[in-house]
C-alpha positions as CSV (number, residue, x, y, z in Angstrom):
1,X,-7.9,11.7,-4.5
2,X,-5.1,9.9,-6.5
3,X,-4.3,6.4,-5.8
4,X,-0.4,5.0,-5.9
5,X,-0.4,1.2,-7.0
6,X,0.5,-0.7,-3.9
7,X,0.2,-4.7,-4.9
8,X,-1.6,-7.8,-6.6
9,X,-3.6,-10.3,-5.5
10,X,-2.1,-13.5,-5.3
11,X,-5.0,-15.5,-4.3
12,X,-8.6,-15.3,-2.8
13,X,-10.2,-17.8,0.3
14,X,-14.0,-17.4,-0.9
15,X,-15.1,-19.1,2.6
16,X,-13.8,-16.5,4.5
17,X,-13.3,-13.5,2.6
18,X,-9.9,-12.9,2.5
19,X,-7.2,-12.0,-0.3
20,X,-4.0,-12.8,-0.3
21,X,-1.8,-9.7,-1.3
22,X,1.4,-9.3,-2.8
23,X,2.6,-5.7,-1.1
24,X,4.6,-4.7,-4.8
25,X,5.4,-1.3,-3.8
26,X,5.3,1.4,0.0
27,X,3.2,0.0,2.8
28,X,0.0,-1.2,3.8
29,X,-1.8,-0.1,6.6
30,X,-4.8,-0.9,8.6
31,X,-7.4,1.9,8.3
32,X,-5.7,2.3,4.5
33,X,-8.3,2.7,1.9
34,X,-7.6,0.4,-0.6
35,X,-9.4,0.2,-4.9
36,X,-9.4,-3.8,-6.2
37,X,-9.3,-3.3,-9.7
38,X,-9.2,-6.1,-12.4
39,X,-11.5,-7.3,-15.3
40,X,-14.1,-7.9,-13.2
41,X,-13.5,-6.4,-10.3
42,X,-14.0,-2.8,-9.3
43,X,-14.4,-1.6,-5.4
44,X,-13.2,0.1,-2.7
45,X,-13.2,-0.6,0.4
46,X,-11.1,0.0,4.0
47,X,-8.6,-2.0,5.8
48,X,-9.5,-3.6,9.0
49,X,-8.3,-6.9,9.7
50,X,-4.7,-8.1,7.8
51,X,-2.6,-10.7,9.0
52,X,0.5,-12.1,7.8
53,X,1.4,-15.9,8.1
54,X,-1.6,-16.1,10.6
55,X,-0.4,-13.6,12.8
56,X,-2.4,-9.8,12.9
57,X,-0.2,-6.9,12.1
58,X,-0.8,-3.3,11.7
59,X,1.5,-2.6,8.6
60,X,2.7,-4.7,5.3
61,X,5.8,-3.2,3.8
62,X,6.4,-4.2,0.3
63,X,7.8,-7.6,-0.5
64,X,5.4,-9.5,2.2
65,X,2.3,-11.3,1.4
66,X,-0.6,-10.2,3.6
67,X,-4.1,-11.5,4.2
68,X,-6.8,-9.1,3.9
69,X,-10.4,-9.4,4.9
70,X,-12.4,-8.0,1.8
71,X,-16.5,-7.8,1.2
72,X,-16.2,-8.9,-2.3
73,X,-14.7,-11.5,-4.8
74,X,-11.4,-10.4,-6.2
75,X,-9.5,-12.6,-8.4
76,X,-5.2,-13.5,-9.1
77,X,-3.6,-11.0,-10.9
78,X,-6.5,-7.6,-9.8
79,X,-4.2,-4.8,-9.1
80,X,-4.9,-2.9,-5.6
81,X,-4.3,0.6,-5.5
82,X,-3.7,2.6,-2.2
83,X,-6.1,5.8,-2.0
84,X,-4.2,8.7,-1.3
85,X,-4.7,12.4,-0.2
86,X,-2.6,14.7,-2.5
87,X,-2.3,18.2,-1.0
C-alpha cells in the first residue's frame, strides 16, 4: 500500500476528539483510511464521521477545512497521508 499526502492538521479539540484538517491536496472521503504522522504521532486509523463548518459531509476536496473524529491525540502541523491501493 502506498499513501499520497492528502493535508495537515490545523488544530485538535481534545474533549471531543476531533482534528481539524487542512485537505492540501485530492479528496477526502468517508470510509478513507487515513496515517497521522508527526513527531509524536504515528497511527492509522478509518474515516467515519467528518463534518465541515458543523455540517456532515461525505467528501472534503482540497482547499476545505474538515473536522475529523480521530481515537488519538494529533497535534498542528502532523501531516495526514491518504492510504492507497496501487495496482
Amino acid at each position: 500500500m502506498d499513501e499520497d499526502q492528502g493535508g495537515v492538521v490545523a488544530n485538535f479539540y481534545a474533549k471531543v476528539g476531533v482534528a481539524a484538517i487542512k485537505v492540501t491536496s485530492g479528496s477526502i472521503k468517508k470510509g478513507d483510511l487515513l496515517h497521522y504522522k508527526g513527531h509524536t504521532t504515528d497511527f492509522t486509523a478509518e474515516v467515519t464521521s467528518m463534518e465541515i463548518e458543523r455540517q456532515p459531509v461525505e467528501e472534503a476536496q482540497a482547499g476545505d477545512l474538515v473536522g475529523v473524529q480521530v481515537k488519538e491525540r494529533v497535534r498542528k502541523k502532523d501531516k495526514v497521508y491518504k492510504v492507497v491501493e496501487r495496482p
